[in-house]
C-alpha positions in Angstrom: -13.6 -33.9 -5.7 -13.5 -32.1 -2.3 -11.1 -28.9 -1.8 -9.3 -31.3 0.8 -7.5 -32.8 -2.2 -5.0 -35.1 -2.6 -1.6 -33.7 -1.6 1.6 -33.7 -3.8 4.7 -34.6 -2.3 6.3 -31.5 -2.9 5.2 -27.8 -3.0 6.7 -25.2 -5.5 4.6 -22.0 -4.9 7.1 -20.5 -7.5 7.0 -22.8 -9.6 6.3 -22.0 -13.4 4.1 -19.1 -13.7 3.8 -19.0 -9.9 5.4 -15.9 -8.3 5.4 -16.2 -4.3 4.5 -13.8 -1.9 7.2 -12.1 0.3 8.1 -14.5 2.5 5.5 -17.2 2.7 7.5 -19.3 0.4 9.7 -20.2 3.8 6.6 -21.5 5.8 6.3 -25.1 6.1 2.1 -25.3 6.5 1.0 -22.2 4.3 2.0 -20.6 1.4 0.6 -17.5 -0.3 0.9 -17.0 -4.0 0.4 -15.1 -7.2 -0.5 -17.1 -10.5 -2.8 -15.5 -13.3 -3.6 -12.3 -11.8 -5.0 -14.4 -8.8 -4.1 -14.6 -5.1 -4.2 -18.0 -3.5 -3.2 -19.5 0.0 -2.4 -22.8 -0.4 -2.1 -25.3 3.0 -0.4 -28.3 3.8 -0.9 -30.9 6.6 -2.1 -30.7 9.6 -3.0 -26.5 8.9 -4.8 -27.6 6.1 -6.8 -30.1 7.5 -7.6 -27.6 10.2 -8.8 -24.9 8.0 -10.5 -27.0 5.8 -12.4 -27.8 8.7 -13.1 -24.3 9.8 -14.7 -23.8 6.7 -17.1 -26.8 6.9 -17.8 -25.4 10.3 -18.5 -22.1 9.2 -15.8 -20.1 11.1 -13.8 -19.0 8.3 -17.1 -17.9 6.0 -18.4 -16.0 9.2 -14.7 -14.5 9.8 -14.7 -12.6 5.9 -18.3 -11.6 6.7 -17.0 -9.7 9.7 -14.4 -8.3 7.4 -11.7 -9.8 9.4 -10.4 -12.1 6.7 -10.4 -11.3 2.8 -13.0 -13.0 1.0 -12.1 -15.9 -0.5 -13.2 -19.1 -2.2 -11.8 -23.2 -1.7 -9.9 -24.1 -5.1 -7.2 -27.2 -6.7 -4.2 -26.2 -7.0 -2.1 -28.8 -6.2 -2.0 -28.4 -2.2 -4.6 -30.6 0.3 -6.1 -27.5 1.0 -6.5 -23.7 -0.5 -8.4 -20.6 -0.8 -8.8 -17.8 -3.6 -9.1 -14.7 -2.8 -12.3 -12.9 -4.5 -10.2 -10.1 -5.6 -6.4 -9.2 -6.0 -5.4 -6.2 -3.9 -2.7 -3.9 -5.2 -0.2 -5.2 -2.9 1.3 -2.6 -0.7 4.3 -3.7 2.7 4.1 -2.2 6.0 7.1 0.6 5.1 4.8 2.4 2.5 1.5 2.8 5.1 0.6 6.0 6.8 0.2 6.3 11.0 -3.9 5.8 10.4 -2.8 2.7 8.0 -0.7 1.3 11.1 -3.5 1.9 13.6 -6.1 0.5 11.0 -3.6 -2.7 10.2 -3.2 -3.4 14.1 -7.0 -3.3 14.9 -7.5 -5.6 12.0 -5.6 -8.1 13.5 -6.6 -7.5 17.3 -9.8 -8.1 16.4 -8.9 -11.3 14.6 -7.5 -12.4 17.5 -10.4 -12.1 19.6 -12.1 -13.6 17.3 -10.1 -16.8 16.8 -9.4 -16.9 20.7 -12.8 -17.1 21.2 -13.2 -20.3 19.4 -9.4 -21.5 20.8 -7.3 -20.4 18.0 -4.9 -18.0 17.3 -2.4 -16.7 14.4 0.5 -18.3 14.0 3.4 -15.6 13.3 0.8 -12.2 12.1 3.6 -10.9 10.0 2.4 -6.9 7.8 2.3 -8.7 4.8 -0.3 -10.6 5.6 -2.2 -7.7 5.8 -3.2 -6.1 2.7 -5.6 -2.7 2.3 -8.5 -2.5 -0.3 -8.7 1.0 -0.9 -7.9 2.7 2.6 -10.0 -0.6 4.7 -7.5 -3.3 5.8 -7.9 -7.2 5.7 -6.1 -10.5 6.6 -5.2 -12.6 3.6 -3.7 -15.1 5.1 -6.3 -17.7 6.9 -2.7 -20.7 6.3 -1.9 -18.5 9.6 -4.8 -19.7 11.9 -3.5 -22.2 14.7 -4.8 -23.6 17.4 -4.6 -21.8 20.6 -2.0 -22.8 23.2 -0.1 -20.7 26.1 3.6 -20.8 23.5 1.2 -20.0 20.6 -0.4 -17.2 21.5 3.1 -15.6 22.9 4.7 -15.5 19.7 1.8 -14.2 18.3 1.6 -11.4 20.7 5.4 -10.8 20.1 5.1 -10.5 16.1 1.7 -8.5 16.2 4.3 -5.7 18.5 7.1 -6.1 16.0 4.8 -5.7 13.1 2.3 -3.5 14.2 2.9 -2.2 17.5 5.5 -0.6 17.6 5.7 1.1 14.5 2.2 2.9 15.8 4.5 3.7 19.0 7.2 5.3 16.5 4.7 7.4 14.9 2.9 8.8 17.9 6.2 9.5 18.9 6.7 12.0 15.4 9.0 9.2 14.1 7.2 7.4 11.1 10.3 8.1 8.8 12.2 5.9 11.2 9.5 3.1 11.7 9.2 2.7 7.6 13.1 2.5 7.3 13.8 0.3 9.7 10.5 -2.3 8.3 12.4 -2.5 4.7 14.0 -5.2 6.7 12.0 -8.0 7.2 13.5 -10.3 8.9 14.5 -7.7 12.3 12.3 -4.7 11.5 11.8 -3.0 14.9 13.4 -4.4 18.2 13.6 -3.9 21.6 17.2 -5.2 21.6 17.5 -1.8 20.0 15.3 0.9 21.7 15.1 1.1 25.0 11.3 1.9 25.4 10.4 -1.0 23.0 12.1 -2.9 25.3 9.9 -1.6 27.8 6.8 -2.3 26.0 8.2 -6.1 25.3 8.0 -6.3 29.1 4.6 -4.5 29.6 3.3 -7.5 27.1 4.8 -9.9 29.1 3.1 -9.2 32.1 0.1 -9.1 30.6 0.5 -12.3 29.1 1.0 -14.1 33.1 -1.7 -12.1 34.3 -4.4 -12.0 31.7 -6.5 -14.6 29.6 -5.9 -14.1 25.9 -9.1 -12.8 25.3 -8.5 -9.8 28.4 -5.0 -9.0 26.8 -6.3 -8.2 24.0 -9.0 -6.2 25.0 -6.2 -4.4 26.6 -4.4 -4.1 23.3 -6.8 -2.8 21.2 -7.9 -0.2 24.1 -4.4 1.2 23.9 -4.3 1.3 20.2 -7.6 3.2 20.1 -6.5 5.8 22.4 -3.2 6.1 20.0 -3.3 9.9 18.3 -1.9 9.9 14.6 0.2 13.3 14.8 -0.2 15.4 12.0 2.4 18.5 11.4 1.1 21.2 9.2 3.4 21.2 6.4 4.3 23.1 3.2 1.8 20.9 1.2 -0.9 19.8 4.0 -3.3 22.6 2.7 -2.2 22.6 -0.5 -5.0 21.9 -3.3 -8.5 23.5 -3.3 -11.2 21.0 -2.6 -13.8 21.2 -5.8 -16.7 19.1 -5.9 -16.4 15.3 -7.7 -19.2 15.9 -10.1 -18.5 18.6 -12.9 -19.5 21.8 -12.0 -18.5 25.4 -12.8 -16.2 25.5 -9.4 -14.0 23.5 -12.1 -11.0 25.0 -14.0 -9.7 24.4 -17.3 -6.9 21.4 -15.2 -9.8 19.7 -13.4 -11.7 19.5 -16.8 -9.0 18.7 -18.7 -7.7 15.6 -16.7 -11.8 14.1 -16.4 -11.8 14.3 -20.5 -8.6 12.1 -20.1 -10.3 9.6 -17.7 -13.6 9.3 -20.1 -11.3 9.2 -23.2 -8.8 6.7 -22.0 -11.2 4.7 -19.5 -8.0 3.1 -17.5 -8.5 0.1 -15.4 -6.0 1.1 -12.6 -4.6 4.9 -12.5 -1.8 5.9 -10.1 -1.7 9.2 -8.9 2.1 10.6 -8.0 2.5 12.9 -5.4 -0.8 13.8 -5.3 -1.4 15.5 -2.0 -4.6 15.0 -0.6 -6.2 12.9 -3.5 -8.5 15.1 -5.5 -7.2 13.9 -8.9 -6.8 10.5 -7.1 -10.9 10.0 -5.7 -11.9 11.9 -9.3 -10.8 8.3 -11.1 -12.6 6.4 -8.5 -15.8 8.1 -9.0 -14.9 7.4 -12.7 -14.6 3.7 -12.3 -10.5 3.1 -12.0 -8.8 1.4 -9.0 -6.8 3.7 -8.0 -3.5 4.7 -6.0 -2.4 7.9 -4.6 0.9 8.4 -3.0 2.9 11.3 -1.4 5.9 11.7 0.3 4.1 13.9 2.5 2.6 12.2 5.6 -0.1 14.4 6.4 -1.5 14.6 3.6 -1.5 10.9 3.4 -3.3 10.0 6.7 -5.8 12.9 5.9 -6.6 11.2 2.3 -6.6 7.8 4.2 -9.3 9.0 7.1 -11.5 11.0 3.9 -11.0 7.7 2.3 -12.9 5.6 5.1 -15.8 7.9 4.8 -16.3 7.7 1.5 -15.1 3.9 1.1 -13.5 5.3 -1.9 -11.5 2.5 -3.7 -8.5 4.3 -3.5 -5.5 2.9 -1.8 -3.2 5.4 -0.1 0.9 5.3 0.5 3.4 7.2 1.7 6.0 6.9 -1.6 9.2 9.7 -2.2 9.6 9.7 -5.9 13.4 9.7 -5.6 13.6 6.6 -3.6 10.5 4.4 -4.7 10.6 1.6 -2.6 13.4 -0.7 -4.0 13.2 -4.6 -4.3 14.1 -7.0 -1.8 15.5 -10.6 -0.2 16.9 -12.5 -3.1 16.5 -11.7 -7.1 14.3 -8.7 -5.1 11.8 -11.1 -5.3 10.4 -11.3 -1.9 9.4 -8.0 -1.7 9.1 -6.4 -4.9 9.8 -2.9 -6.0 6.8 -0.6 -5.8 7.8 0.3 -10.1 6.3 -3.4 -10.2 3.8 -3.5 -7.6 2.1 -0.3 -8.4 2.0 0.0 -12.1 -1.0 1.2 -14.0 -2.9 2.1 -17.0 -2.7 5.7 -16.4 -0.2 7.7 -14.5 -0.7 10.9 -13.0 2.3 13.3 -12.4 0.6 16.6 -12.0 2.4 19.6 -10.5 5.3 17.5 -9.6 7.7 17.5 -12.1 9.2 20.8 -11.4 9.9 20.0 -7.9 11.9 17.3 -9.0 14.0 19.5 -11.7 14.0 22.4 -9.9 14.8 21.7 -6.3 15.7 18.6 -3.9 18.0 16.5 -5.8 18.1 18.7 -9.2 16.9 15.8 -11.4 17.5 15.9 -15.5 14.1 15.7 -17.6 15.6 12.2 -18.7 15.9 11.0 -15.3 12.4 12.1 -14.3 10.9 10.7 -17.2 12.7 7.2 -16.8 11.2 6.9 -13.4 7.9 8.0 -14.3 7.9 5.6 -17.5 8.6 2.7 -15.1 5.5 3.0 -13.0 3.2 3.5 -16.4 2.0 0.8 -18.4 -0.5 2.5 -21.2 -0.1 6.4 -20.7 1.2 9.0 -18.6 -0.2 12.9 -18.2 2.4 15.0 -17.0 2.5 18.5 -15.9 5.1 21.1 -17.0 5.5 24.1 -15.1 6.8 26.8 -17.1 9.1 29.6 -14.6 6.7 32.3 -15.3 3.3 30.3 -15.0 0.8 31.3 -12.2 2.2 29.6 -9.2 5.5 28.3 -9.6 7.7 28.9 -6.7 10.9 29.0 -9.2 12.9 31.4 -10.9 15.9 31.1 -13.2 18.0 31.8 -10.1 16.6 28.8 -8.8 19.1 26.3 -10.8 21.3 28.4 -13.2 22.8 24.9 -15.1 18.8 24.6 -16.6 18.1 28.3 -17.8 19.3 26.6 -21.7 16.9 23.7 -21.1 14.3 24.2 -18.7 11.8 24.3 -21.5 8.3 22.6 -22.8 10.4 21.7 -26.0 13.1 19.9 -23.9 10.3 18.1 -21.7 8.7 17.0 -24.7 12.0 15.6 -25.7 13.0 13.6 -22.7 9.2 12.1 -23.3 9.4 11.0 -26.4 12.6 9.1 -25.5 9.8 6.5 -23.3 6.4 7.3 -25.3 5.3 6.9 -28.7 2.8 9.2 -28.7 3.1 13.0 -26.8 0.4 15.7 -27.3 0.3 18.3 -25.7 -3.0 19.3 -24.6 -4.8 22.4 -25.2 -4.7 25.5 -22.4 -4.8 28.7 -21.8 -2.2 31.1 -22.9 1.2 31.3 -20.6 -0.4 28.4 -18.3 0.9 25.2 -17.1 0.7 22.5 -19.7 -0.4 18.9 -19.5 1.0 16.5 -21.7 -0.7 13.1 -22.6 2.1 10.6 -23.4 1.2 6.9 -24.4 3.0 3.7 -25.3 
């Protein structure tokens, strides 16, 4: 049977064991979707009878071997047409990518475009999810998008590729990212001209390019302007914060950097995720090690400096910008369209290194319980966390710093609140009056 099969009469993405994909589940030619660890476009109609087409022609194989569209394969199940992709990214949305992530997404899908227009076609409605990042390299995933090329077309796909990926680069270079991922939680407006003046401005810039350019021109024009876009990066408090040792083991190593690389041969996790962890060391150590592997910060800097390092060594490490006290939540309805990034980003082996204390410490004062519940949420196999003690090498605290936690501020405590989400704690060996890691497992 051909992978132009026959079509059923209705289409239930989320169907039993079928979990849909943000908000594909509202288009009427393509839907993407999640089903045994898999991720699968599936087309109806007249879009599928076009792309299956593009793939006899070759235009789709010769698009992924450009790396313009995710690599994927023709498969049943159950719509006229429908690709696999070869491999599952970690999903990440647009409001937990970095400035370089931004600029990298919106290339991606310039280029795309040029592509496609070239041969009279164009994407229909280029929303950020349908961009996904293996490691810190972004890629399309969603070929059910690919329409033919007409004057109305190409418009609206010039007006979502500035709503999605525009002007958030145009926040950023302006110093306001923060702003740019808050106002992206919500899908359906995001960022708008109707609310900022130069937006509005740019909305009109497009518009003349679209009367007085071909679609090809315009988007040579577009991805000239995005080049020239420089990702600002403030020094901040944790920018230069970790030491750079070597990746292989070497005697630059201290008793931490050992320490956590017996952990990765011991526990040989699939996918690790690296909390708060600054410019990646711990983070790029598992990928040399074989693990998938996230690393987020709350710190942006950091983050676009780990994302550029990542491109050089196309390290499989995928990067995000991520505050610990407000992981991104669930949303649209049952928080289903957008899941939260506890169930998007857990893995086999969390890393919570010289982060813990920050949380109890300062900021929003945190318990040990309440730290430990959200660090238990994003862990699936086994945690190693860090406890600072006040009068370890480094820490920045004092018993002045919070008063209310001189009576429990305490390895004994920590080891307490663990317990409460682990079966398993040991507390791994270290030097005397040091920091203390703590393997914790399920």
């Amino acid at each position: 049977m051909s992978a132009l099969a026959t079509a059923p009469k209705i289409y239930t993405p989320d169907s039993a064991g079928r979990q849909t994909y943000a908000l594909t589940f509202a288009s009427s030619v393509a839907h993407l979707f999640l089903e045994d660890g898999g991720l699968f476009c599936g087309m109806m109609g007249d879009r599928a009878k076009l792309v299956a087409q593009l793939w006899k022609d070759g235009l789709i194989p010769k698009l992924i071997d450009r790396g313009l569209l995710a690599p994927a394969t023709p498969c049943e199940v159950g719509y006229p047409f429908a690709l696999k992709l070869d491999s599952t990214p970690t999903v990440s949305f647009s409001y937990e990518w970095c400035g370089e992530m931004w600029k990298a997404a919106a290339l991606c899908v310039i280029d795309l475009m040029a592509e496609l227009a070239s041969n009279h076609l164009t994407l229909r409605f280029p929303n950020p999810w349908s961009v996904q990042f293996f490691g810190a390299r972004p890629v399309y995933i969603n070929a059910g998008t690919i329409a033919p090329l007409d004057a109305e077309a190409f418009a609206r796909a010039i007006n979502r590729l500035a709503q999605s990926f525009l002007y958030p680069l145009h926040f950023c270079y302006e110093g306001r990212s923060r702003l740019a991922r808050a106002l992206l939680r919500d899908a359906v407006y995001g960022l708008r001209p109707d609310d900022f003046p130069e937006l509005a401005e740019l909305e009109r810039k497009h518009e003349a390019y679209l009367t007085d350019s071909t679609p090809e021109r315009m988007l040579v024009i577009l991805r000239e302007e995005v080049e020239e876009v420089v990702i600002p990066e403030p020094e901040t408090s944790w920018s230069e914060y970790h030491h750079d040792w070597p990746l292989k083991p070497c005697d630059r190593w201290g008793h931490k950097q050992w320490a956590v690389h017996r952990v990765f041969k011991e526990l040989q996790p699939r996918t690790v995720l690296d909390l708060a962890g600054n410019l990646g060391w711990y983070a790029r150590l598992a990928a040399v090690e074989g693990a998938d592997v996230i690393c987020s910060d709350i710190d942006e800097t950091c983050v676009n400096r780990l994302c550029r390092r990542l491109r050089q060594e196309n390290a499989r490490v995928l990067p995000l910008v991520l505050d610990l006290n407000d992981p991104s939540p669930g949303y649209g309805v049952d928080n289903r369209w957008f899941p939260a990034a506890t169930e998007r980003l857990q893995s086999d082996l969390v890393l919570a290194l010289a982060v813990t204390h920050h949380l109890v410490l300062a900021g929003f004062r945190l318990g040990f319980d309440q730290v430990v519940r959200s660090l238990a949420s994003f862990t699936r196999r086994a945690l190693l966390a860090e406890f600072v003690p006040l009068d370890s090498e480094g820490c920045p605290y004092d018993r002045s710093s919070r008063p209310d936690a001189n009576g429990w501020y305490d390895l004994d405590h920590f080891i307490l609140a663990l317990k409460a989400e682990f079966r398993n704690v040991s507390v791994l060996p270290s030097p005397p009056r040091s920091r203390r890691l703590l393997l914790c497992e399920r």
